[in-house]
C-alpha positions in Angstrom: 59.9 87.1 92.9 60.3 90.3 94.4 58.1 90.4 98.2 54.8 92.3 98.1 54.2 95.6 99.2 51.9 97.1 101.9 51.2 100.8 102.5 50.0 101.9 106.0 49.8 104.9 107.8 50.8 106.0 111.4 51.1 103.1 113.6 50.0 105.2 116.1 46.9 105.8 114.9 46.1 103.9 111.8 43.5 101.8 112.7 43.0 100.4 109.1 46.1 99.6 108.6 46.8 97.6 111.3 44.7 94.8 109.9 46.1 93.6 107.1 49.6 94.0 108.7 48.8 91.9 111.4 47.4 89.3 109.6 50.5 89.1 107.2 52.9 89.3 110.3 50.9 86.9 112.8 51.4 84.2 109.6 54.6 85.3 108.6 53.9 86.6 105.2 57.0 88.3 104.1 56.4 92.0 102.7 58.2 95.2 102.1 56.2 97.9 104.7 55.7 101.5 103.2 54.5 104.1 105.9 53.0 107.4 104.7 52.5 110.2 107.4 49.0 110.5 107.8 48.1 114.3 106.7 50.8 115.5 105.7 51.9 117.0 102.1 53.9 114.2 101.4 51.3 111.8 102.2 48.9 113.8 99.7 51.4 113.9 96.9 52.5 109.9 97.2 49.0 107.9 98.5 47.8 107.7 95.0 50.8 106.3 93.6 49.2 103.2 95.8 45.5 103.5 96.6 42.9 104.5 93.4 41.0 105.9 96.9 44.2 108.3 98.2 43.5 106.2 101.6 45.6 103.3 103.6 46.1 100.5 103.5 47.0 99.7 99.8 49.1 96.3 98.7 50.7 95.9 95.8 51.3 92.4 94.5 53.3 92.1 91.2 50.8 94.1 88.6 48.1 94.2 91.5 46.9 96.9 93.3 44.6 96.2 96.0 42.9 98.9 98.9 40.7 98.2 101.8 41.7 96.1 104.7 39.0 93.6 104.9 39.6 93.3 100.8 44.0 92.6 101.2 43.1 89.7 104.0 41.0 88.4 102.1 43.5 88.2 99.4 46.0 87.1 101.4 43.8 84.6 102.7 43.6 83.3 99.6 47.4 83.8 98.2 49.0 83.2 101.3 47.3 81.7 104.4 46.0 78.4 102.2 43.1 79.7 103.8 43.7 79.7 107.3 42.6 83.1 108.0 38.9 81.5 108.4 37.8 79.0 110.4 37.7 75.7 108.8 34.1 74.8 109.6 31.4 76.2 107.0 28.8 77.7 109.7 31.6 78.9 112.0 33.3 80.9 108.8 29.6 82.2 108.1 29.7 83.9 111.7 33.3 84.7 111.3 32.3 86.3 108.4 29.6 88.4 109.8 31.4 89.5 112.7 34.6 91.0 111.0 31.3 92.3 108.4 30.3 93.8 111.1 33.1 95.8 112.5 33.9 96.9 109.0 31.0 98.7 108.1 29.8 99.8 112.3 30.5 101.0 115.6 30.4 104.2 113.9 30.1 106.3 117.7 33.0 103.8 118.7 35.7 104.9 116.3 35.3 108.8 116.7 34.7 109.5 120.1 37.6 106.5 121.1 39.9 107.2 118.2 43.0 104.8 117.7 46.1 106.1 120.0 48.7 103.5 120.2 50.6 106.2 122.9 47.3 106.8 125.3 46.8 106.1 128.4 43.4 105.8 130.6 42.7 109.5 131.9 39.5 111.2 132.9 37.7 111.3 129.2 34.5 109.7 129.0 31.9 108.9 126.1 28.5 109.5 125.6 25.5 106.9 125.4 25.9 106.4 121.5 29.6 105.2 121.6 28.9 102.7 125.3 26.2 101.7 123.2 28.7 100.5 120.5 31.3 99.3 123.3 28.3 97.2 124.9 27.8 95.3 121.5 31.5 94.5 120.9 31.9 93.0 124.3 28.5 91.1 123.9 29.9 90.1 120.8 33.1 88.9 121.8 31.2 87.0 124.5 28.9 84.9 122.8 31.8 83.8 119.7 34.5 83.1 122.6 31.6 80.8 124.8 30.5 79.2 121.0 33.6 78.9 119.6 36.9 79.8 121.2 37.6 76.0 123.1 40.7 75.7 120.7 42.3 78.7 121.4 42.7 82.0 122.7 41.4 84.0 120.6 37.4 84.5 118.9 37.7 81.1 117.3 39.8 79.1 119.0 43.1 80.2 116.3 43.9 83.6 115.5 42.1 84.8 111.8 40.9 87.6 110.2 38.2 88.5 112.6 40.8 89.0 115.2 43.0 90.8 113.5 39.5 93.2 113.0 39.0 93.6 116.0 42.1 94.1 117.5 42.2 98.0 116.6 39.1 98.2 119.2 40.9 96.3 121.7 44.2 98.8 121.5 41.3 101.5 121.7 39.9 100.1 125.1 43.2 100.1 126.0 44.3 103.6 125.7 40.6 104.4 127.2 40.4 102.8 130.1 37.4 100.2 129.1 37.2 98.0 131.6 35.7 94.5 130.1 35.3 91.4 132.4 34.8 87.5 131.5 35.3 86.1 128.3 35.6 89.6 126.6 38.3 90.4 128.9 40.6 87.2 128.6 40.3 88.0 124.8 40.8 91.5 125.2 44.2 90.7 126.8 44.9 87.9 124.0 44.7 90.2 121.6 47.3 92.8 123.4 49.6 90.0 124.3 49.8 88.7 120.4 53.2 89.6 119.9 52.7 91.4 116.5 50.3 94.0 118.2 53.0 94.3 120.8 55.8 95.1 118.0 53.0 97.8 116.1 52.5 99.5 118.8 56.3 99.8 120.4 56.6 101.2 116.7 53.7 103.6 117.3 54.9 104.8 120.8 58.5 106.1 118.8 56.9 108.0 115.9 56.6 111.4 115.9 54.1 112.8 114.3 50.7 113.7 116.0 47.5 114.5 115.0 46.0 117.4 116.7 42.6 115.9 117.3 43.3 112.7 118.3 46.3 113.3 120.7 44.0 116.1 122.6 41.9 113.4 124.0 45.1 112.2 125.6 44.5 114.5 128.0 41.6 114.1 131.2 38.3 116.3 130.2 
């Protein structure tokens, strides 16, 4: 049966795409990785031989055709993971659940003023109030499910899952911006960068060479 097949962006800067790979390469999913230069011509003539939306991530999975990260890890929950991707307890799925929901559809101040930059490094570029305001909840969030629910592991539920692998573009953004988080949203911060898989995407995104104007500007110390 021929492997499936997942279409990301830039490892440098595609935050979306990150999470499904990560969660097919944490559990050792085999697939067959296609990478499409984010705005580029050729990424505008070829995304919608993949995605119905002309964005990334898309998998493809036999006849299927499936776009939107939180969608694919679901999916590969499901097809995969014998559904290890949630936590095994009904409530603690239910916040699991709500917390990935969460980062899905907010921290809308988060992601463009701290865009993903798998090459940054801390400078002198600061946010405003709207965007700490996001970084305040994320920390407060990580927190409280780490105190409730992380005795088993490392990570937001004691074993790595989807929710992690949501979260784990924001922690690569904290990163690269010089967030500095203490406690139990620290430790987990660092879990997240030790996991090997985000070590291996982003010594891939530190070698590509493409750069997006916008983004790779706030590289530099305002």
């Amino acid at each position: 049966m021929d492997r499936p097949v997942l279409v990301i962006g830039n490892k440098n800067y595609s935050s979306w795409s990150l999470r499904p790979w990560l969660l097919l390469r944490h559990f050792g999913v085999a697939f067959d990785e296609v990478r499409l230069a984010l705005d580029t011509a050729d990424f505008a003539s070829q995304v919608r031989q993949h995605s119905p939306t002309g964005k990334v991530p898309a998998l493809r999975d036999g006849a299927l055709q499936l776009w939107d990260s939180l969608a694919i890890c679901e999916y590969a929950n499901e097809r995969w993971l014998d559904g290890h991707g949630w936590p095994a307890d009904l409530a603690q799925r239910a916040r699991a659940r709500a917390a990935a929901a969460e980062m899905h559809s907010g921290f809308t101040a988060l992601r463009t003023q701290l865009p993903m930059n798998s090459r940054r490094q801390p400078g002198g570029y600061r946010w405003d109030a709207a965007a700490q305001a996001d970084i305040d909840r994320v920390c407060a969030l990580w927190g409280t499910l780490r105190g409730d629910h992380g005795a088993g592991g490392d990570f937001l539920f004691g074993q790595f899952g989807i929710v992690d692998a949501m979260y784990a573009p924001v922690a690569i953004r904290f990163d690269g911006y010089g967030v500095m988080l203490e406690g139990e949203a620290g430790r987990y911060l660092q879990a997240l960068l030790a996991l090997p898989a985000v070590r291996e995407w982003r010594q891939a995104g530190a070698g590509e060479s493409e750069q997006l104007a916008a983004t790779d500007a706030l590289r530099k110390p305002l």
